[in-house]
N, CA, C and O atoms as a Maestro MAE file, in Angstrom:
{
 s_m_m2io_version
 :::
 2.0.0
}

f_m_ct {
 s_m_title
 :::
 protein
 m_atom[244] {
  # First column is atom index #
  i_m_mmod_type
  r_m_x_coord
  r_m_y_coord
  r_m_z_coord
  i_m_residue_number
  s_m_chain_name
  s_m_pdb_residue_name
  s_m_pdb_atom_name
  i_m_atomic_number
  :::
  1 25 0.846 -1.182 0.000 1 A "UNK " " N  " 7
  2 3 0.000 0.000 0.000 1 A "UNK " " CA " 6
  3 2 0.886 1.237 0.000 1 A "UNK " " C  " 6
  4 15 1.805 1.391 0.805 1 A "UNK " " O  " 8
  5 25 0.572 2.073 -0.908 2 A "UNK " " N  " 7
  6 3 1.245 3.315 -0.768 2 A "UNK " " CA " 6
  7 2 0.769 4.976 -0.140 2 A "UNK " " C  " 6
  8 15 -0.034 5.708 -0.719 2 A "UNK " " O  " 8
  9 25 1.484 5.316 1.161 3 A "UNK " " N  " 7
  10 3 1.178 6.470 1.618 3 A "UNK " " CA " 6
  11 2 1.929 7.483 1.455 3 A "UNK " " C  " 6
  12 15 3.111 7.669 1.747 3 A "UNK " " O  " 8
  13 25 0.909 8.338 0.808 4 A "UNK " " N  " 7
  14 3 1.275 9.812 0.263 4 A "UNK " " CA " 6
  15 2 1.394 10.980 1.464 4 A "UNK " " C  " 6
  16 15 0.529 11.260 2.295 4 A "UNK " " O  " 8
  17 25 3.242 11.810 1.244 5 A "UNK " " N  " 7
  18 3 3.103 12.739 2.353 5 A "UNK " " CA " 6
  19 2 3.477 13.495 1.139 5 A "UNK " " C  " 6
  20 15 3.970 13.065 0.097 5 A "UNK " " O  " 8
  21 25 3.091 14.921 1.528 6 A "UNK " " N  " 7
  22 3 3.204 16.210 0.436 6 A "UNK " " CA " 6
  23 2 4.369 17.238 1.239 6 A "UNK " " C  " 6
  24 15 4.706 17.168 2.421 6 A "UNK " " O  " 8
  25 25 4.752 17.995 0.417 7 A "UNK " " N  " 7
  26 3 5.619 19.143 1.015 7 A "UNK " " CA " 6
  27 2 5.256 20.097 0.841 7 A "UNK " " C  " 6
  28 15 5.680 20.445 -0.261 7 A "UNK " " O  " 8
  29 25 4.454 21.118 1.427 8 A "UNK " " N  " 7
  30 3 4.302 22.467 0.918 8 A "UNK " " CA " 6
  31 2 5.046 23.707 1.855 8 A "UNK " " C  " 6
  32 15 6.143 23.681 2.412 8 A "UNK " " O  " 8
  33 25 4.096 24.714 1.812 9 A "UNK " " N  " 7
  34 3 4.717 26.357 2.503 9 A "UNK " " CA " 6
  35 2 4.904 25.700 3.842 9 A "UNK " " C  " 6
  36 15 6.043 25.799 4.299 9 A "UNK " " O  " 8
  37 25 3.827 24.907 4.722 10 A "UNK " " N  " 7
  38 3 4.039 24.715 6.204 10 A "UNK " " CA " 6
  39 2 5.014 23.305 6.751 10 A "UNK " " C  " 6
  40 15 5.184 23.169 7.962 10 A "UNK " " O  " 8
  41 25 5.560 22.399 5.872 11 A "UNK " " N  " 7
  42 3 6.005 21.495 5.959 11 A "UNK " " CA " 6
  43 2 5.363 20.349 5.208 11 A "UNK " " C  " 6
  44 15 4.830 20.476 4.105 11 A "UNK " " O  " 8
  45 25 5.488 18.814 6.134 12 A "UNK " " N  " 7
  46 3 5.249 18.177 5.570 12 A "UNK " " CA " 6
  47 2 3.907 18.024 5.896 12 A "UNK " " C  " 6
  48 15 3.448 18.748 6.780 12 A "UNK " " O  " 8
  49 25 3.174 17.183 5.321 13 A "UNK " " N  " 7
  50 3 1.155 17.261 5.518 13 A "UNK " " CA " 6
  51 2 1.247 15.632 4.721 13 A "UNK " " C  " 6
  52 15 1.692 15.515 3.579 13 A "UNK " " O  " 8
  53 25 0.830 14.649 5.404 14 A "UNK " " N  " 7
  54 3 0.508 14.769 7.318 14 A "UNK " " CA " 6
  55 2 1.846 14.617 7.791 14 A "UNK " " C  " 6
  56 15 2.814 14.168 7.178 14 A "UNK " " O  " 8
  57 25 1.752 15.190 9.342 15 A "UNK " " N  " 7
  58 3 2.846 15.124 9.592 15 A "UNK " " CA " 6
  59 2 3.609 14.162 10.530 15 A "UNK " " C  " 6
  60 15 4.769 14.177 10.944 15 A "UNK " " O  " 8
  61 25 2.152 12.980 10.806 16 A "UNK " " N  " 7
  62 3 2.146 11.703 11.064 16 A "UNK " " CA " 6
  63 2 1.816 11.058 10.559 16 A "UNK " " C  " 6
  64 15 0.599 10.974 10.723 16 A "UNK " " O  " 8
  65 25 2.394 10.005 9.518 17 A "UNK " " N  " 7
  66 3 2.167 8.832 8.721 17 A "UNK " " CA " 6
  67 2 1.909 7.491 9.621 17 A "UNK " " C  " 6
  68 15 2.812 7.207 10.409 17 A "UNK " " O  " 8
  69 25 0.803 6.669 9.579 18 A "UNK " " N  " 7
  70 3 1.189 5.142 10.322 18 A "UNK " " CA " 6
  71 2 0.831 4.262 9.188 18 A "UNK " " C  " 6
  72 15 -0.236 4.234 8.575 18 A "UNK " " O  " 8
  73 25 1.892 3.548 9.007 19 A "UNK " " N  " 7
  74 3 1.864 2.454 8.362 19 A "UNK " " CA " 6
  75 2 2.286 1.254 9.036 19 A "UNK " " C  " 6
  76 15 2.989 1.454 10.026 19 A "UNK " " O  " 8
  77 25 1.932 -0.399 8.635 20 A "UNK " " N  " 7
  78 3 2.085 -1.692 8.673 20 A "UNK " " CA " 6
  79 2 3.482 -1.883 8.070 20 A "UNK " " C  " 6
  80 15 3.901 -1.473 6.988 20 A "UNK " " O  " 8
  81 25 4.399 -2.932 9.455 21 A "UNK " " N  " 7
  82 3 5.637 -3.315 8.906 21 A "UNK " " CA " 6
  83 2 5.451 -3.600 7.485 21 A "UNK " " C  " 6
  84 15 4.334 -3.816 7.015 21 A "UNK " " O  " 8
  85 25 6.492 -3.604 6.813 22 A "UNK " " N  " 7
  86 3 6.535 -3.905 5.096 22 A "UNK " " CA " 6
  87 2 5.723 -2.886 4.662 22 A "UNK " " C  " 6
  88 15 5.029 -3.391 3.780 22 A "UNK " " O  " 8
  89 25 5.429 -1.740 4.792 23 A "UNK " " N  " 7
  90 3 4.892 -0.744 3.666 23 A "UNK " " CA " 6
  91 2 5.929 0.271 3.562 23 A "UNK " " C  " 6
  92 15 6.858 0.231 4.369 23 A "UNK " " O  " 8
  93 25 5.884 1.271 2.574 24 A "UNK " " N  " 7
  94 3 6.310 2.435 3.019 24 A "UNK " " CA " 6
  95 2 6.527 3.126 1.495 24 A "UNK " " C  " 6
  96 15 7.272 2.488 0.751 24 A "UNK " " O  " 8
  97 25 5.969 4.318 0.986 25 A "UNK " " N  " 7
  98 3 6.413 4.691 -0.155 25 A "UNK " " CA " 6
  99 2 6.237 5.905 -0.451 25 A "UNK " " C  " 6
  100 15 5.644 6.086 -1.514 25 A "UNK " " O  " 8
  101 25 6.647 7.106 0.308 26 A "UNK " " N  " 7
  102 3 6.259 8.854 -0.252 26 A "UNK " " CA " 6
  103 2 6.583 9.297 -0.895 26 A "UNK " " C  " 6
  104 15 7.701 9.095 -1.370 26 A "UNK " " O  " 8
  105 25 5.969 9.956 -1.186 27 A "UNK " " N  " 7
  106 3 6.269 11.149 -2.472 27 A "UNK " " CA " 6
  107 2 7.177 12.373 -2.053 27 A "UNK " " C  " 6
  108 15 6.897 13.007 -1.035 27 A "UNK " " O  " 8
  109 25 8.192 12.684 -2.785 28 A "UNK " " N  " 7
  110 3 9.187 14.035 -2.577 28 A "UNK " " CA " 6
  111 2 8.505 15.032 -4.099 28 A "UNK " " C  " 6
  112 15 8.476 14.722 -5.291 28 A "UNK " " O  " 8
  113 25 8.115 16.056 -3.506 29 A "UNK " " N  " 7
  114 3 7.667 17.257 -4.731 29 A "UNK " " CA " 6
  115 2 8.850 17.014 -5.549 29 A "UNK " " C  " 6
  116 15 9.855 16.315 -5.412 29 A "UNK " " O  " 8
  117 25 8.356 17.915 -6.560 30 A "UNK " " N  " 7
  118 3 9.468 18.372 -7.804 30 A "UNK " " CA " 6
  119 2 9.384 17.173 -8.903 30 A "UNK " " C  " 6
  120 15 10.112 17.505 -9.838 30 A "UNK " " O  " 8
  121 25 8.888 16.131 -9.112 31 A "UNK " " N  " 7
  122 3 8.962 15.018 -9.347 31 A "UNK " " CA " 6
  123 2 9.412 13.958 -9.594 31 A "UNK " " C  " 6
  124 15 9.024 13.037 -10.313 31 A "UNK " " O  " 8
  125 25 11.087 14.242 -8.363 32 A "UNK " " N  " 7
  126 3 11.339 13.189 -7.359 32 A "UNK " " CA " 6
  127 2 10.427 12.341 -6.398 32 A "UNK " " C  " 6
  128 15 9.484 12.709 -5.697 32 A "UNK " " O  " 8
  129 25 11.050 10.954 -6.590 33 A "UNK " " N  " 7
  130 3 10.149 10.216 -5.562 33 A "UNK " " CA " 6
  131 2 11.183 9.282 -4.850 33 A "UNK " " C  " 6
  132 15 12.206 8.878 -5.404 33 A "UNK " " O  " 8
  133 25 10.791 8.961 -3.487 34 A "UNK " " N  " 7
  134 3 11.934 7.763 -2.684 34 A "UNK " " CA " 6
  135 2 11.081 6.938 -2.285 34 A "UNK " " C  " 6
  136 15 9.962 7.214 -1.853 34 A "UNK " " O  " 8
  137 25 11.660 5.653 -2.430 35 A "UNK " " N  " 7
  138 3 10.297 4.113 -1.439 35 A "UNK " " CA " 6
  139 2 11.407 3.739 -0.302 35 A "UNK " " C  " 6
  140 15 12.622 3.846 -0.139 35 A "UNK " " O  " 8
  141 25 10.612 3.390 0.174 36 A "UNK " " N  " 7
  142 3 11.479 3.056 1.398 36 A "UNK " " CA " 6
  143 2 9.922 1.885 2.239 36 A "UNK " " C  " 6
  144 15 8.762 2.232 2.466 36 A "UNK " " O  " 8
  145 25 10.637 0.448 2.500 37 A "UNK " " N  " 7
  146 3 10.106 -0.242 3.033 37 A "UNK " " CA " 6
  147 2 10.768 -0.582 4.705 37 A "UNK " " C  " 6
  148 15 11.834 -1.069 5.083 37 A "UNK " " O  " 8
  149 25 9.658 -0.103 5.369 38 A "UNK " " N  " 7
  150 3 10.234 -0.498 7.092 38 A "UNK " " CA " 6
  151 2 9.648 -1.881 7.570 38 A "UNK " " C  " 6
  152 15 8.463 -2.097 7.822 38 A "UNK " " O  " 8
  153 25 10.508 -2.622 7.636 39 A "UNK " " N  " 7
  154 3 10.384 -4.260 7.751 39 A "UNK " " CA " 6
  155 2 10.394 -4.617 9.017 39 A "UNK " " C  " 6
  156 15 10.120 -5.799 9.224 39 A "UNK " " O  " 8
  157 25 10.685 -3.788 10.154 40 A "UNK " " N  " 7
  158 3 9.869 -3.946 11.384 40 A "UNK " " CA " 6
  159 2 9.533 -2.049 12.150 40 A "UNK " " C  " 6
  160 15 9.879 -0.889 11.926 40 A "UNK " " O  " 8
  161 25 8.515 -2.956 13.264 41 A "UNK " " N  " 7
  162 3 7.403 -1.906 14.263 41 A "UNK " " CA " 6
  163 2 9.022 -1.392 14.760 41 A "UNK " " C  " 6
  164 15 10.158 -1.837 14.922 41 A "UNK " " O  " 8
  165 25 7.906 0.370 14.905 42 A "UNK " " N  " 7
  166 3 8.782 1.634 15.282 42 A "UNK " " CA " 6
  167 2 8.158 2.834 15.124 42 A "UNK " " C  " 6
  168 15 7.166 3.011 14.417 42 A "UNK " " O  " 8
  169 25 8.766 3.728 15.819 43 A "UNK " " N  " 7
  170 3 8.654 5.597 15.530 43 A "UNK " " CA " 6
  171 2 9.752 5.523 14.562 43 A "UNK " " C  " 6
  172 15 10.581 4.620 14.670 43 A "UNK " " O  " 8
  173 25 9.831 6.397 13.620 44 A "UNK " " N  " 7
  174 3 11.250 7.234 12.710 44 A "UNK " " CA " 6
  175 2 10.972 8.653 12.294 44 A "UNK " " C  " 6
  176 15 10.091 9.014 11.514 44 A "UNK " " O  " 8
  177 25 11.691 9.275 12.813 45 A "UNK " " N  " 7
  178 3 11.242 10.854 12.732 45 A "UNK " " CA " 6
  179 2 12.377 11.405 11.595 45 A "UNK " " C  " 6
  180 15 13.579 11.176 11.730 45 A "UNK " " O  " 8
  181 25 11.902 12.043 10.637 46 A "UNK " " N  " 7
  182 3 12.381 12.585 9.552 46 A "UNK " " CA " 6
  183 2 12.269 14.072 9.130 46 A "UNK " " C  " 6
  184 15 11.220 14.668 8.884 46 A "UNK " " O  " 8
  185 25 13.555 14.581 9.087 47 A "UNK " " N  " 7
  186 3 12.976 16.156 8.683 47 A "UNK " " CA " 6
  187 2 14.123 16.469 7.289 47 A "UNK " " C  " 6
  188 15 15.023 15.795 6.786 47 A "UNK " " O  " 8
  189 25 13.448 18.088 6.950 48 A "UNK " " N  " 7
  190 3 14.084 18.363 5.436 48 A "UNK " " CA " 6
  191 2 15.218 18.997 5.085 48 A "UNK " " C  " 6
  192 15 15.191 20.227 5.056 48 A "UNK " " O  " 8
  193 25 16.536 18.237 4.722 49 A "UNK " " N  " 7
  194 3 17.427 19.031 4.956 49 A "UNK " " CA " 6
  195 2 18.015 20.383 4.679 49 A "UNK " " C  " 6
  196 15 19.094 20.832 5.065 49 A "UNK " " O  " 8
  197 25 16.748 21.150 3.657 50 A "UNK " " N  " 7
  198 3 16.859 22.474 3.343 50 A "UNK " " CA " 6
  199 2 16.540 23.024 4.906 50 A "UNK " " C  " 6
  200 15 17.447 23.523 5.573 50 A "UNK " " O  " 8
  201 25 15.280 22.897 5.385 51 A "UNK " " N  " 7
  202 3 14.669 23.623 6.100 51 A "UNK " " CA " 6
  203 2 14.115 22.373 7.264 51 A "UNK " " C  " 6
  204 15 13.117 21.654 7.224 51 A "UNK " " O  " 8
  205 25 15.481 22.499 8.511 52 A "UNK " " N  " 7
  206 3 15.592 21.520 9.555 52 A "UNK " " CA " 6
  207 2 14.112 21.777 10.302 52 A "UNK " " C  " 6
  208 15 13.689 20.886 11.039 52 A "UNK " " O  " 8
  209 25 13.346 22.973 10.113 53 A "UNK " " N  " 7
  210 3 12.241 22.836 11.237 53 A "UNK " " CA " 6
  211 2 11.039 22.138 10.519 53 A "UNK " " C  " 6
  212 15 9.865 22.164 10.887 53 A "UNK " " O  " 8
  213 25 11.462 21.627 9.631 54 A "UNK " " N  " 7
  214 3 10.486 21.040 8.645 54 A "UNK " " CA " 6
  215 2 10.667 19.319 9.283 54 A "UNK " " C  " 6
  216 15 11.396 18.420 8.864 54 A "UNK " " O  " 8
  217 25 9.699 19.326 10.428 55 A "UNK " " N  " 7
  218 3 10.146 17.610 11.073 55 A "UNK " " CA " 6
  219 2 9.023 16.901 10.563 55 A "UNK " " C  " 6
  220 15 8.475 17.842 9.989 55 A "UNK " " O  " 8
  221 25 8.211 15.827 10.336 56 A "UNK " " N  " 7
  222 3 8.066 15.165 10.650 56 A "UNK " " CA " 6
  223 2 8.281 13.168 11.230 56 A "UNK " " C  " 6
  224 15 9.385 12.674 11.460 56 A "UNK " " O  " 8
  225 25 6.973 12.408 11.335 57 A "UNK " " N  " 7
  226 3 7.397 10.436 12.060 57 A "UNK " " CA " 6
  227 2 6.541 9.756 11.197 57 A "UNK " " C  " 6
  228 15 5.435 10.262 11.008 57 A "UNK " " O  " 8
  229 25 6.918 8.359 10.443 58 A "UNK " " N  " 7
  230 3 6.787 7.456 10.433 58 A "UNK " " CA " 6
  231 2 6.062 6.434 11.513 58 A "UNK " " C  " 6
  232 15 7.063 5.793 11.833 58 A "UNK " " O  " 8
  233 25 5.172 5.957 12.153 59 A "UNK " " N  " 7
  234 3 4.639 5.049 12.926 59 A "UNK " " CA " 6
  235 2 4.698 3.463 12.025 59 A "UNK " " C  " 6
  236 15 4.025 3.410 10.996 59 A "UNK " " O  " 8
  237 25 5.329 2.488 12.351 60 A "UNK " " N  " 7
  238 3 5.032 1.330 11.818 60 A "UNK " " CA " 6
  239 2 4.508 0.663 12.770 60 A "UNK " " C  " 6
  240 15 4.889 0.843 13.926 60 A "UNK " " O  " 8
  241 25 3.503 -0.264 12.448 61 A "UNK " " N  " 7
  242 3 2.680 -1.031 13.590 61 A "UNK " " CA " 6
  243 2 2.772 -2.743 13.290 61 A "UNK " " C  " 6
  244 15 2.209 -3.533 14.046 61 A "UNK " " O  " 8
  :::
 }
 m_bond[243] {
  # First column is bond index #
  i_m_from
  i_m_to
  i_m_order
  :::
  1 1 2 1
  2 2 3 1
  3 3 4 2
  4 3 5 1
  5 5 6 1
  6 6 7 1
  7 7 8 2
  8 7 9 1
  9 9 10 1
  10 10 11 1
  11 11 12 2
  12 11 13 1
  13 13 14 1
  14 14 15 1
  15 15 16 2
  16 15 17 1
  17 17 18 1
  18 18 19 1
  19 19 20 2
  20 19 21 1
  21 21 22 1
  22 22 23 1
  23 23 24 2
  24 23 25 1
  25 25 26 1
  26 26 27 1
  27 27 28 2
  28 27 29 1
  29 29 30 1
  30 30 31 1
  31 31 32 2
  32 31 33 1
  33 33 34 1
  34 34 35 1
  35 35 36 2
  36 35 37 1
  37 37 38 1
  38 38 39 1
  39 39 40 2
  40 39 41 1
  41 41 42 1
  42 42 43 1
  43 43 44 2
  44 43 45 1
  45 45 46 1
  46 46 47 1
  47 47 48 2
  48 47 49 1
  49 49 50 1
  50 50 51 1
  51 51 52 2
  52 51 53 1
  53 53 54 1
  54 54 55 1
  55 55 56 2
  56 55 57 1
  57 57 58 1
  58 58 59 1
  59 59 60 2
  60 59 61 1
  61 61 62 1
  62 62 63 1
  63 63 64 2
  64 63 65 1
  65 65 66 1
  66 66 67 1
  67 67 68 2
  68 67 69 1
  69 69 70 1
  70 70 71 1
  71 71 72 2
  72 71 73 1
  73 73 74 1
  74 74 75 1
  75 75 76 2
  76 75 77 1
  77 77 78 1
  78 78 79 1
  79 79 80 2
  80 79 81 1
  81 81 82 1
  82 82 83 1
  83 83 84 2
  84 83 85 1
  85 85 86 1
  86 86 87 1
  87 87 88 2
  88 87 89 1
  89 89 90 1
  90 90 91 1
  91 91 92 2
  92 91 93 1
  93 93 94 1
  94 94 95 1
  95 95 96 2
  96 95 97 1
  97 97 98 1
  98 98 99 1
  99 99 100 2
  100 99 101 1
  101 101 102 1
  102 102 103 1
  103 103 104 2
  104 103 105 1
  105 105 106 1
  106 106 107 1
  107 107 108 2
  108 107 109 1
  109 109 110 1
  110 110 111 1
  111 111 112 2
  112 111 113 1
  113 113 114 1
  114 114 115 1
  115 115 116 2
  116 115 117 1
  117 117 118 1
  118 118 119 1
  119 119 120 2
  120 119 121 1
  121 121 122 1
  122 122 123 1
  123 123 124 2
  124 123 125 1
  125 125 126 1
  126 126 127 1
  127 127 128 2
  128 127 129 1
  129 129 130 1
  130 130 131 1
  131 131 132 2
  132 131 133 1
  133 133 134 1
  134 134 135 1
  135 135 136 2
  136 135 137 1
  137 137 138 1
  138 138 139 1
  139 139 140 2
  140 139 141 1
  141 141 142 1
  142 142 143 1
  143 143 144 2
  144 143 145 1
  145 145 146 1
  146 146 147 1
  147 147 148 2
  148 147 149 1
  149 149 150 1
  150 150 151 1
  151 151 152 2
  152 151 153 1
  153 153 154 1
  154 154 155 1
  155 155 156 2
  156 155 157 1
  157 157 158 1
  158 158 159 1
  159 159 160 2
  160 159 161 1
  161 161 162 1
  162 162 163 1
  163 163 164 2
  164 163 165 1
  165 165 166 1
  166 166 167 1
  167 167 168 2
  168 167 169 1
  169 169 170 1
  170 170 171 1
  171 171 172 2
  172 171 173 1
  173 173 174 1
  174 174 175 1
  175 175 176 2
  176 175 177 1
  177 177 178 1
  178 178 179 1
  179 179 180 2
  180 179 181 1
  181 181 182 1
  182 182 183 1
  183 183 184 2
  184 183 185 1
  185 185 186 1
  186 186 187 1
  187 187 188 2
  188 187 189 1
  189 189 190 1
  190 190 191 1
  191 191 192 2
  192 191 193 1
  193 193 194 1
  194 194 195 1
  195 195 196 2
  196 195 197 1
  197 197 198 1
  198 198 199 1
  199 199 200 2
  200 199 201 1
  201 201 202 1
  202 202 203 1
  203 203 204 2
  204 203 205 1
  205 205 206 1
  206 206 207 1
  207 207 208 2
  208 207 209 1
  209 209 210 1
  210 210 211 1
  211 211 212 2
  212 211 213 1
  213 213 214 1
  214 214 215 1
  215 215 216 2
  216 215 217 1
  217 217 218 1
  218 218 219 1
  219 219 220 2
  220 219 221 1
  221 221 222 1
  222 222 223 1
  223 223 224 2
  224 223 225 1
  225 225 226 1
  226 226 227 1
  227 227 228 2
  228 227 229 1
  229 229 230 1
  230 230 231 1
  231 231 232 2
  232 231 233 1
  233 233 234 1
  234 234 235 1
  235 235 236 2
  236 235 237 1
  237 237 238 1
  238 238 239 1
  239 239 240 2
  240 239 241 1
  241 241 242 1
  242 242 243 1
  243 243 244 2
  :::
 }
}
């Protein structure tokens, strides 16, 4: 299953994703894209390296 996070003026939206071990696939604007599968349960907090106050987490369950 693929969950969509967006980047705009305020950051990222949403700025809590939860997904099921083995999913994982967002979208980066510009029309770059990265997948990334988390193969086990966790928090992972991620922010943008232009603009560090730009945080958001990952939830895998």
């Amino acid at each position: 299953m693929m969950h969509d996070v967006t980047i705009g003026s305020i950051g990222f939206s949403p700025s809590t994703v939860t997904i099921k071990a083995g999913e994982g696939s967002p979208t980066l604007s510009g029309g770059q894209s990265f997948f990334r599968v988390f193969a086990s349960k966790g928090t992972v907090g991620y922010h943008c390296h232009i603009h560090h106050e730009m945080t958001a987490t990952v939830v895998v369950t």
